[in-house]
C-alpha positions as CSV (number, residue, x, y, z in Angstrom):
1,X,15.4,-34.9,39.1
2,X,14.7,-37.4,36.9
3,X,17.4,-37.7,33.8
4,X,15.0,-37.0,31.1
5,X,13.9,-33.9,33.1
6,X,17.0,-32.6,34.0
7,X,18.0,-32.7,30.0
8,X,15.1,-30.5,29.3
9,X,15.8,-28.1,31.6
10,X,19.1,-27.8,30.9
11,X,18.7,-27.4,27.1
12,X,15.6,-24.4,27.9
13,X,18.3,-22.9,30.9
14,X,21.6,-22.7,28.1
15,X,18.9,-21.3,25.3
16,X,18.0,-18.5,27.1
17,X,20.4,-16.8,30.2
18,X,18.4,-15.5,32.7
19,X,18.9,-11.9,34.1
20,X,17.9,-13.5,37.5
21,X,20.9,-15.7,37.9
22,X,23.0,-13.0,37.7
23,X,23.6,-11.5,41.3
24,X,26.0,-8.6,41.3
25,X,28.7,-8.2,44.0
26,X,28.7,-5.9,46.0
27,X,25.0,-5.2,45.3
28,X,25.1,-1.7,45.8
29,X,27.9,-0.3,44.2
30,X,28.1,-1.4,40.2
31,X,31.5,-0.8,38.7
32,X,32.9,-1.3,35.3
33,X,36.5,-0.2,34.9
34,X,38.4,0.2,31.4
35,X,40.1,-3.3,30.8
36,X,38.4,-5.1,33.6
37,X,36.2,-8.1,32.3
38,X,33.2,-9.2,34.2
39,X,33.6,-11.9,36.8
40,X,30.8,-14.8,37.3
41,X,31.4,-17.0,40.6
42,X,30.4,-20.4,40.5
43,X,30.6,-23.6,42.8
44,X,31.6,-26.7,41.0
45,X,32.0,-28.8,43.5
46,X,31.9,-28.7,47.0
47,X,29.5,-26.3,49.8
48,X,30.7,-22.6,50.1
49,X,31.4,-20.9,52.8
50,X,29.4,-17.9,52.8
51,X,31.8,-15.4,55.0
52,X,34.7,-16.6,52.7
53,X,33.1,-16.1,49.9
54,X,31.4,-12.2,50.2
55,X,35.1,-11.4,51.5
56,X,36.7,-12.9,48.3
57,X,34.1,-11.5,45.9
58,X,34.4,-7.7,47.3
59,X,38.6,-8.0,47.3
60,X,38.0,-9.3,43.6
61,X,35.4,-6.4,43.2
62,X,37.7,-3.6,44.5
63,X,40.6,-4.8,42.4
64,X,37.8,-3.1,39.4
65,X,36.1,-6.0,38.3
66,X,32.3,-6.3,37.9
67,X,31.2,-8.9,39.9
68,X,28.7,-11.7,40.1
69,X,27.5,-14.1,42.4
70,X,25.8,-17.2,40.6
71,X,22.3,-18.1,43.0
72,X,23.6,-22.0,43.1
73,X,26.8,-20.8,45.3
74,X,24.4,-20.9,48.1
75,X,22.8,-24.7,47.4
76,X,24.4,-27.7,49.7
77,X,23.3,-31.0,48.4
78,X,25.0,-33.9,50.6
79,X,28.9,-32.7,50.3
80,X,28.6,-31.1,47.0
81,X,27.1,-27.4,46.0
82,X,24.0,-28.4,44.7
83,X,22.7,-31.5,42.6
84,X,24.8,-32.2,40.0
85,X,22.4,-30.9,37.5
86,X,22.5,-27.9,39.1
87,X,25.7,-27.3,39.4
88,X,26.3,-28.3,35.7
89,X,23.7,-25.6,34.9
90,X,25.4,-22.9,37.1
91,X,28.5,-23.1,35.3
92,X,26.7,-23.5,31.7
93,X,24.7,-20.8,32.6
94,X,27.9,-18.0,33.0
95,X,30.0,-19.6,30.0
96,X,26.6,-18.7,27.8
97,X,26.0,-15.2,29.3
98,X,27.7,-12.7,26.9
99,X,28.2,-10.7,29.4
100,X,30.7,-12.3,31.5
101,X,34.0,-13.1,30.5
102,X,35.6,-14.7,33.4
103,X,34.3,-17.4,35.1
104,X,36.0,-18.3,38.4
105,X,35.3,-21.4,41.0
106,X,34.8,-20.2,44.3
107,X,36.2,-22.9,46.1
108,X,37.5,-26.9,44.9
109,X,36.7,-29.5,47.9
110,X,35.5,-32.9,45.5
111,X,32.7,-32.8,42.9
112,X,34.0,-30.9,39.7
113,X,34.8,-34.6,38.0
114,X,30.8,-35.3,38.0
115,X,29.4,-32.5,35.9
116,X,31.9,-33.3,33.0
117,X,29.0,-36.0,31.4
118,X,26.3,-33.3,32.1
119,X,28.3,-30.5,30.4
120,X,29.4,-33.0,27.3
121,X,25.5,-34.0,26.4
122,X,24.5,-30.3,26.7
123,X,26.6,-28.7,24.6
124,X,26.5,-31.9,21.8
125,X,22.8,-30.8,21.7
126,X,23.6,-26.6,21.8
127,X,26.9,-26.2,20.4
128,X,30.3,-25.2,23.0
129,X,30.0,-21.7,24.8
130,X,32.5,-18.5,23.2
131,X,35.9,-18.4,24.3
132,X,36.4,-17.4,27.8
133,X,38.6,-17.6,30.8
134,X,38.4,-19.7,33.7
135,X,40.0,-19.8,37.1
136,X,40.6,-22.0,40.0
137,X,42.7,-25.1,41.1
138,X,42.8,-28.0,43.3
139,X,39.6,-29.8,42.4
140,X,39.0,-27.3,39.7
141,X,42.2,-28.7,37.8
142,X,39.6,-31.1,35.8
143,X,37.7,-28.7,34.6
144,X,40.8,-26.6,33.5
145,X,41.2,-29.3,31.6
146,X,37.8,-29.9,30.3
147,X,37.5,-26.3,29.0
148,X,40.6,-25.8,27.3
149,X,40.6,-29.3,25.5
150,X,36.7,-29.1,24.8
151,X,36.2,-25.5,24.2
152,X,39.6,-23.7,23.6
153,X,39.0,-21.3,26.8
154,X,42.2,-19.7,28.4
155,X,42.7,-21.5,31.8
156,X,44.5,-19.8,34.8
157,X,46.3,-22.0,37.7
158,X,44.9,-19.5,40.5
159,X,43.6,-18.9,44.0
160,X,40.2,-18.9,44.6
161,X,38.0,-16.5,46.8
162,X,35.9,-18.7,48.9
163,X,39.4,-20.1,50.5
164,X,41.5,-18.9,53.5
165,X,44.0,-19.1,51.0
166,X,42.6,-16.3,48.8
167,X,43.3,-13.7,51.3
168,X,47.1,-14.6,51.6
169,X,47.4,-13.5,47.9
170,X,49.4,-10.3,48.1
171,X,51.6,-7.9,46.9
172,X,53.5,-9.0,43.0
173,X,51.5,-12.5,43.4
174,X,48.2,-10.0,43.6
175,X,49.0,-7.4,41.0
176,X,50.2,-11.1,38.4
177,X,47.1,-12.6,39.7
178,X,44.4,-9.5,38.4
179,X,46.3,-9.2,34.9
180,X,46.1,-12.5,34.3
181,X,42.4,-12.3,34.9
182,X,42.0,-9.2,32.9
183,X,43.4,-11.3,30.2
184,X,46.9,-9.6,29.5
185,X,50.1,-12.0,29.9
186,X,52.9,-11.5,32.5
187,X,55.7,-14.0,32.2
188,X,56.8,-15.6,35.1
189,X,60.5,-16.0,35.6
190,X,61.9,-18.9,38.7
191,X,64.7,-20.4,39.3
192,X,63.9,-24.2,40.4
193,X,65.7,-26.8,42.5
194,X,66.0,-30.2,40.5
195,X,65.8,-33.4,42.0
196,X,66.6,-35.4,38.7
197,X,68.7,-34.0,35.6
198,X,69.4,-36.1,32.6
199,X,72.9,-36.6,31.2
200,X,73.7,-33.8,28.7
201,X,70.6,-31.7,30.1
202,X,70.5,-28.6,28.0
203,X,66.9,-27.2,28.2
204,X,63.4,-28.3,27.9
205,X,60.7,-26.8,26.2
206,X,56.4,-27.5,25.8
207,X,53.5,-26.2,27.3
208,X,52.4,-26.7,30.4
209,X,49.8,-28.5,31.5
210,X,48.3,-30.2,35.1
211,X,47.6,-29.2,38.2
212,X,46.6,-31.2,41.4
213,X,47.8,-34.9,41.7
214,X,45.2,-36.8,42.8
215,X,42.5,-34.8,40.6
216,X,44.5,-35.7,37.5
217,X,44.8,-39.4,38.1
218,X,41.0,-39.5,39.2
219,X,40.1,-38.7,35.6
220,X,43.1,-41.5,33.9
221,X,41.5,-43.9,31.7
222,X,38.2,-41.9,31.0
223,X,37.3,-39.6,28.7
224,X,38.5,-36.7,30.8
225,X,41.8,-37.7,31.6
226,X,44.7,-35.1,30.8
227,X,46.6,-35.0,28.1
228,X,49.9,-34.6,28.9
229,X,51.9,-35.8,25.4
230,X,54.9,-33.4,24.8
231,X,53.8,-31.6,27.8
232,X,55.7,-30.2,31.1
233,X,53.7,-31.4,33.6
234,X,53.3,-29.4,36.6
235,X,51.9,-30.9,40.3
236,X,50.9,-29.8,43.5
237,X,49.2,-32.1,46.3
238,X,48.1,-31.3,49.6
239,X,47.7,-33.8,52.4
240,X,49.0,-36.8,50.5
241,X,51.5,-38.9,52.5
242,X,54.3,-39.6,50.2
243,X,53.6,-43.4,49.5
244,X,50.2,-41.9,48.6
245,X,51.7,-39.5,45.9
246,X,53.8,-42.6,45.2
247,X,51.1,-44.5,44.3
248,X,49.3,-42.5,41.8
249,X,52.6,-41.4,40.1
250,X,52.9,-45.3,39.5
251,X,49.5,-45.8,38.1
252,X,50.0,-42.5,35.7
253,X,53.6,-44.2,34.6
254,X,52.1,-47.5,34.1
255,X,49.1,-46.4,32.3
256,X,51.6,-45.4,29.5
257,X,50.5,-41.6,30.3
258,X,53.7,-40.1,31.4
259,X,55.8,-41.8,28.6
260,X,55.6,-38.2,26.7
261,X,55.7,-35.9,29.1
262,X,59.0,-33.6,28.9
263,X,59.7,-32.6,32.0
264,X,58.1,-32.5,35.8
265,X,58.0,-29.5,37.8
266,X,56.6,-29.4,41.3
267,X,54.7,-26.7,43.3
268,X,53.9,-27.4,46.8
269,X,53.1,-30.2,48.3
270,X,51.6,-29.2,51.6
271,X,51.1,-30.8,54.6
272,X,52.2,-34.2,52.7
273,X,54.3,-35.3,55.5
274,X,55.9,-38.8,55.7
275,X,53.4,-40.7,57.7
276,X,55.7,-43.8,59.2
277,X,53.4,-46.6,61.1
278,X,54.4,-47.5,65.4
279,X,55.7,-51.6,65.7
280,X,56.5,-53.3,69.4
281,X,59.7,-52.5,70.3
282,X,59.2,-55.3,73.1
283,X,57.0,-58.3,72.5
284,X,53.6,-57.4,74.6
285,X,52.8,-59.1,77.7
286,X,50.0,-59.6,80.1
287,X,50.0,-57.0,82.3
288,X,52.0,-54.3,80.8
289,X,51.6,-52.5,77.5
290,X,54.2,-53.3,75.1
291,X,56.9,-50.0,73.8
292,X,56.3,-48.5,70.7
293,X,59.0,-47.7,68.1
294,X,59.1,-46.2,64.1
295,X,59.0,-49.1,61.6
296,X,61.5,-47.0,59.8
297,X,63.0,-43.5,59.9
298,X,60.9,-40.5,59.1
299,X,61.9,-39.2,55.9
300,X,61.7,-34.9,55.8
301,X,59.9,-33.4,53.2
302,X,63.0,-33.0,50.8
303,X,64.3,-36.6,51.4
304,X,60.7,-38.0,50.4
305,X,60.3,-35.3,47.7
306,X,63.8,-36.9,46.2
307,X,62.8,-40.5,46.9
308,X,59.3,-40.2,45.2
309,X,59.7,-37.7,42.4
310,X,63.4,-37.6,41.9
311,X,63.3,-41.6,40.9
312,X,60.5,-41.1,39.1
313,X,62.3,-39.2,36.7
314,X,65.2,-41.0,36.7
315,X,63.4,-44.2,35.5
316,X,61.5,-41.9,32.9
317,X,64.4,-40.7,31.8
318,X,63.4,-36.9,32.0
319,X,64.1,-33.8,34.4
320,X,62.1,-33.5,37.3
321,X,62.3,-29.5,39.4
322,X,61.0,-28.7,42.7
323,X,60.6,-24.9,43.9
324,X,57.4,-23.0,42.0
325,X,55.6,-21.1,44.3
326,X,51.9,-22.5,43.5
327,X,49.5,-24.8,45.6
328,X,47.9,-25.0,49.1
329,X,49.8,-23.5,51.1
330,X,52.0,-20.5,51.3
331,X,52.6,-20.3,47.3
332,X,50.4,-18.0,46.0
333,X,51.5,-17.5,42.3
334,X,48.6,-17.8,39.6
335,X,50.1,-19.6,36.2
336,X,48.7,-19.9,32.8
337,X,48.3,-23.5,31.8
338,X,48.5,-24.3,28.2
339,X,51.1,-21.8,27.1
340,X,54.7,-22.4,25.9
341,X,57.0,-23.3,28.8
342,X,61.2,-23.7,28.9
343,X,63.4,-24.4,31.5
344,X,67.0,-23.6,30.7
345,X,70.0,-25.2,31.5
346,X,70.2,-23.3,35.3
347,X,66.9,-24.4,36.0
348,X,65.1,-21.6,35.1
349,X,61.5,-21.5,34.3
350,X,59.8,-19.2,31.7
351,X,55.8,-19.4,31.9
């Protein structure tokens, strides 16, 4: 689709929301409980798995919200969900319908990053979309961003239901998880490890922003990039060697983008193990392969956490924690980003 064409379809698609883009989940049985808003699924980024998906929708369903599957879900265009375009117009679509009040991305992958220009020239031509809330992480944590920055929505830091790691979501970390959606706020109370404490450390207070690592440097020096002045910045990475994590922590420190941000709490960093290269441990000869060895000892993962993060905040000068139970793998708590944050003297955190 040619640019000029996509632009007017997008502009005649935000007018006017189609009834027929609305799919509701499960088809036959419509529910609307007291207190339960509606919930629009959408795919931002990359293909969705279909199984996943209809399993996620009818937990999220029998929890008491309406729910609805957007029609672009099923669209694969190379390894994204659709076009751009169209996946631009499935989100723009939902945050226009009056009817829904949730929007939540079915699944992260890569792609989210690319529909930011489409979003900002549509609404400059139609005005921003009412306040709403939006869910997901991972590759989602850009478009967190994007809508609370551009269009004051409330952002949640949660699991999403096209994921294996939707269904691990149980017990307190389910019950949190569906009042956050409905919109009411449960504080979350954790007592955190830290791997770097300032002299005198007292508290720290500021709200609390971030997400995934490499999503948020991705977006550094553009117009999307996160604003993290006066903020504590929470992370969470998944298979990132540590030099890796390394790296992009050094590019956000040298960009000048960390220089305000309070404090540093981690969430998991999932199969982010210490990746150390093989080196001859005999010089190789004609006939018979030459011994491997390490180049160095294998660091585990709380030596490299320590050596990567707990530096890093001892040459910022600011605290850095280690222990909330959000990310990839086995931490299934859901956070509200954007909402005042303190971590006391014990290292405990109040979101």
């Amino acid at each position: 689709m040619k640019k000029r064409q996509a632009k007017k379809a997008a502009k005649k698609a935000v007018r006017k929301t189609k009834s027929r883009s609305k799919t509701h989940f499960p088809p036959k049985r419509a529910r609307r409980a007291k207190d339960y808003p509606a919930v629009g699924i959408i795919a931002p980024a990359g293909p969705i798995p279909q199984v996943e998906l209809f399993s996620g929708a009818e937990r999220i369903a029998d929890a008491g919200f309406p729910v609805f599957l957007h029609p672009q879900v099923k669209k694969q265009h190379g390894f994204f969900a659709g076009s751009d375009t169209e996946r631009a117009l499935g989100f723009l679509d939902y945050a226009f319908d009056p009817e829904i009040s949730v929007i939540w991305a079915a699944r992260g992958g890569y792609g989210s990053i690319r529909i930011l220009p489409i979003l900002d020239e549509i609404t400059t031509q139609v005005g921003y979309p009412s306040h709403k809330t939006l869910v997901g992480f991972s590759d989602a944590t850009i478009l967190l961003e994007y809508a609370k920055r551009k269009w004051g929505w409330r952002v949640l830091h949660g699991a999403m239901p096209a994921t294996h790691h939707f269904e691990r979501v149980k017990g307190e970390d389910w019950k949190n998880l569906v009042t956050l959606v409905q919109g009411k706020r449960k504080p979350i109370k954790r007592l955190l490890r830290p791997l770097f404490l300032p002299k005198g450390y007292r508290k720290v207070q500021g709200e609390l922003a971030g997400g995934n690592l490499s999503t948020i440097v991705s977006a550094l020096k553009t117009p999307y990039e996160c604003d993290l002045q006066g903020k504590i910045l929470f992370l969470e990475e998944v298979t990132e060697s540590p030099y890796r994590m390394d790296r992009m922590l050094q590019q956000l420190a040298l960009s000048g983008d960390l220089g305000g941000v309070r404090a540093i709490v981690l969430g998991e960093l999932t199969h982010c193990e210490d990746q150390v290269p093989k080196v001859y441990a005999t010089p190789p000869g004609r006939v018979h392969k030459p011994r491997l060895k390490p180049l160095r000892p294998a660091m585990n993962e709380r030596q490299a956490t320590e050596f990567v993060f707990g530096s890093l905040g001892q040459d910022l000068g600011i605290p850095v924690f280690t222990g909330m139970r959000v990310g990839h793998g086995q931490g299934t708590d859901a956070i509200e980003l954007g909402v005042p944050t303190q971590i006391d003297q014990r290292g405990v955190i109040f979101v």
